[in-house]
N, C-alpha and C positions, 0 to 999 in steps of 0.2 A: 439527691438530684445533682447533676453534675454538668454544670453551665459553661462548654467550653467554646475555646476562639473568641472571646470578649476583645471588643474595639469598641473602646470609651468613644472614639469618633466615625458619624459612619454620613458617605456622602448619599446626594440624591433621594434626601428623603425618605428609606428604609433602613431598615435594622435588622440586621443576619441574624437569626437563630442558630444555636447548635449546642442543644442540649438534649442530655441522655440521661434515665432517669432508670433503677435497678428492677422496678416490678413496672404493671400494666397500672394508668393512673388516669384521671382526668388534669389538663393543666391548662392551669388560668394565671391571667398578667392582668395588674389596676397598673395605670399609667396615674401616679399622683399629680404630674402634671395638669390632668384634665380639669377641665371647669368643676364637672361630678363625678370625683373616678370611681367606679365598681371593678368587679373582677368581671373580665370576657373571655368566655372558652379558647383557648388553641386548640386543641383535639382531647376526645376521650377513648379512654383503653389504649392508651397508647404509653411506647416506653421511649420513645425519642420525639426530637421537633425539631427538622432541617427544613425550615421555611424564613422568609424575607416577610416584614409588613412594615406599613408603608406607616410613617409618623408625620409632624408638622415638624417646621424648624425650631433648635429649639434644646434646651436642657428637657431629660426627658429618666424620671426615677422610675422606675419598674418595678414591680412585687411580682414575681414568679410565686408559683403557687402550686402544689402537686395536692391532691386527696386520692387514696385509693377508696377498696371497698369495705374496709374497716373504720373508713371516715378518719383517719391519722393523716392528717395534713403536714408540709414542710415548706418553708416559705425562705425566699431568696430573696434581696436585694441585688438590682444591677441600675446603674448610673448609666446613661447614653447622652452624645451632646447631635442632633444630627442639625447637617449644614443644607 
C-alpha cells in the first residue's frame, strides 16, 4: 500500500486521501481516536482511494488497512492533526 501526499496538518475538518494500493482490495481505517474505534470500509475491489472525509478537531491516528481475496492483510499507520 502506498499512502501518498501525507499533510500531518489538514484544515477544515477533512483529511485528503491518496492512496494506491498494487492489486484490487477492500480498505479500511479505525480512527484510534474515537470513543470505540473499529475498522469502517472506504471501498471494496478497489486499488486506489482519492477521496476527502470529514473528521473532528483534533490529533487524529489512523490504521489504514488493506485485505485482499486471500485474506493477507497490510496495515499502516498515519498520524493527522486537523484544525
Amino acid at each position: 500500500m502506498s499512502v501518498g501526499n501525507l499533510n500531518s496538518l489538514s484544515n477544515f475538518g477533512k483529511i485528503n486521501f491518496d492512496i494506491t494500493i498494487s492489486e484490487l482490495v477492500t480498505l479500511e481505517y479505525m480512527d484510534n481516536s474515537d470513543r470505540t474505534p473499529r475498522f469502517k470500509k472506504l471501498c471494496t475491489n478497489c486499488n486506489e482511494y482519492k477521496k476527502s472525509k470529514s473528521f473532528r478537531s483534533g490529533v487524529h491516528e489512523l490504521i489504514l488497512r488493506t485485505s485482499d481475496n486471500a485474506d493477507n492483510t497490510d496495515e499502516e499507520i498515519v498520524v493527522y492533526t486537523v484544525n
